[in-house]
Residue frames relative to the residue before (quaternion, step in Angstrom):
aa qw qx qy qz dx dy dz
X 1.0000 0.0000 0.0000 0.0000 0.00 0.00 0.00
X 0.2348 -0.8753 0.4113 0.0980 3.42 -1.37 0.63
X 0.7544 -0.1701 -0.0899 0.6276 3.21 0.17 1.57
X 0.0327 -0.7463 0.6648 0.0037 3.01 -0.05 1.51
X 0.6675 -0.5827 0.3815 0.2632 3.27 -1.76 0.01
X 0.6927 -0.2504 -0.1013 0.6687 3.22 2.00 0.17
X 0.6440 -0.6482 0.4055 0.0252 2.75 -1.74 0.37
X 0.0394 0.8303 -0.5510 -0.0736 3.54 0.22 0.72
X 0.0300 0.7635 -0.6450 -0.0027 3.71 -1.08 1.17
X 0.2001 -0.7804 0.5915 -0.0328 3.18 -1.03 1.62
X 0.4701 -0.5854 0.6564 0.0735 3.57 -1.01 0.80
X 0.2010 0.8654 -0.4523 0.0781 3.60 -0.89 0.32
X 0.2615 0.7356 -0.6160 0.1052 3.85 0.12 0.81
X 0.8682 -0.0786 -0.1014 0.4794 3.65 -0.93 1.19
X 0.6202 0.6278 -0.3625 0.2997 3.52 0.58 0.31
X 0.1152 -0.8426 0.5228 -0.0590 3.43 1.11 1.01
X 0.6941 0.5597 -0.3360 0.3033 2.91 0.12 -1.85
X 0.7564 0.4840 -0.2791 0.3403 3.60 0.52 -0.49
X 0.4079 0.7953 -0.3503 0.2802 3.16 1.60 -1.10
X 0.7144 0.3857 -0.3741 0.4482 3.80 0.30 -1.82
X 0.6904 0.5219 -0.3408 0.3671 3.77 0.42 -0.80
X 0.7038 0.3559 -0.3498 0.5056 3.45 0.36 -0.71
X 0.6769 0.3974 -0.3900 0.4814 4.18 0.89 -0.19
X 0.6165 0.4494 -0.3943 0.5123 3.90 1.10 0.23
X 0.7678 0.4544 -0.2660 0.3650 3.19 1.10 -0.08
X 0.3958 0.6125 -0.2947 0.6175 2.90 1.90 0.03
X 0.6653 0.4971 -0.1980 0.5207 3.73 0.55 -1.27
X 0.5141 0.6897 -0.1568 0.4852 3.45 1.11 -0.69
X 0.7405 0.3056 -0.3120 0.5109 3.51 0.50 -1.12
X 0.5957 -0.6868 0.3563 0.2157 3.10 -1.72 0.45
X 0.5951 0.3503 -0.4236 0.5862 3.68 1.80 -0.25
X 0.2072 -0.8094 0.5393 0.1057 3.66 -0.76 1.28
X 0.3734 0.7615 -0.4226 0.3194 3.35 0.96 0.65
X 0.4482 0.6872 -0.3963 0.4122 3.77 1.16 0.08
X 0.0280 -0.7359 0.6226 0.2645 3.68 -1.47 -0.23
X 0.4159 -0.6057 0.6552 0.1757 3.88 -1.00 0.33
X 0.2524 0.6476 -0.7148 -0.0772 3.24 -1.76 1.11
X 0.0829 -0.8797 0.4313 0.1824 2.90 -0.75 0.73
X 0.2923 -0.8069 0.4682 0.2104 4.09 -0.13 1.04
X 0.1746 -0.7509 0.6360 0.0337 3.37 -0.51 0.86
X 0.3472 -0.7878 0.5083 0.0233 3.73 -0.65 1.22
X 0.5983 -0.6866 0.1691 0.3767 3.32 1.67 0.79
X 0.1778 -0.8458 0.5029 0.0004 3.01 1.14 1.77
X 0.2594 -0.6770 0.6576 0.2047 3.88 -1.29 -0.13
X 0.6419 0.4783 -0.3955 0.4503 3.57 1.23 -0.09
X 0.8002 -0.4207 0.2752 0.3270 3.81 -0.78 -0.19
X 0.3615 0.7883 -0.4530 0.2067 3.12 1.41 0.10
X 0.6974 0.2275 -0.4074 0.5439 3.58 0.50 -0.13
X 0.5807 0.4120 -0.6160 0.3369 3.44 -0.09 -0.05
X 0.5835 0.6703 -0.2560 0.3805 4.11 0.98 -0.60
X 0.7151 0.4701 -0.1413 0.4976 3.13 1.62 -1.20
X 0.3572 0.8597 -0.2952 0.2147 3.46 1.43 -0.64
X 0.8695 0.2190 -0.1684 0.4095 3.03 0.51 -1.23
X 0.6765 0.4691 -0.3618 0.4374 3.30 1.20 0.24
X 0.2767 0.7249 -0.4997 0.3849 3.45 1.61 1.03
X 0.6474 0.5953 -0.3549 0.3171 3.60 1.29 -0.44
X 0.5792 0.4500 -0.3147 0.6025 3.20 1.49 -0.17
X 0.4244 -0.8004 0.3894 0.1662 3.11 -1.10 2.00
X 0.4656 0.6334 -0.5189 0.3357 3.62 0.95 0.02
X 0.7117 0.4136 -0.3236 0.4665 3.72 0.95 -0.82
X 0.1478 -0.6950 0.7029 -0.0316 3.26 -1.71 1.02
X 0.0195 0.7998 -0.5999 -0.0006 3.49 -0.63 1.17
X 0.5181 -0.7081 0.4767 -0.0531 3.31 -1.54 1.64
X 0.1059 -0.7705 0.6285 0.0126 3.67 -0.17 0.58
X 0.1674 0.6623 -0.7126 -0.1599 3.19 -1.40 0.46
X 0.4496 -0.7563 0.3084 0.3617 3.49 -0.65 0.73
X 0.8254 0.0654 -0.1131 0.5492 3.37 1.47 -0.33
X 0.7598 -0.5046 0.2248 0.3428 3.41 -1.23 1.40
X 0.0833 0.8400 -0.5342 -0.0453 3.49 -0.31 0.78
X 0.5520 -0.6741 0.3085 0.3817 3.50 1.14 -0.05
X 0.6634 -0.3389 0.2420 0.6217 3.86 -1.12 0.49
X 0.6093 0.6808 -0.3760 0.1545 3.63 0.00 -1.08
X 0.6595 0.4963 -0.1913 0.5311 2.88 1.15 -1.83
């Protein structure tokens, strides 16, 4: 997407479970001009397997690191 009207950056180490909600609630809102990344610091729980299907919508942009680097990183 190009220049969206905002940005939502998400952080993410094992907290999948939240992922489907926080991308239906985003989808949800009514100005749909926005994009979502969300960096994942090499969860071991399912978060990407959770996040998957809402990779088809181009606003969403998922991050890998391959190892845990902490909030910092």
């Amino acid at each position: 997407m190009n220049n969206p009207v905002f940005s939502v950056i998400v952080a993410n180490y094992n907290n999948g479970r939240y992922l489907p909600d926080l991308v239906r609630s985003l989808q949800a809102q009514t100005l749909g001009d926005w994009e979502l990344v969300i960096a994942d610091d090499a969860s071991t729980d399912d978060s990407e397997s959770l996040i998957g299907p809402f990779l088809t919508d181009g606003r969403i942009r998922w991050v890998r690191h391959d190892i845990n680097r902490g909030a910092r990183a």
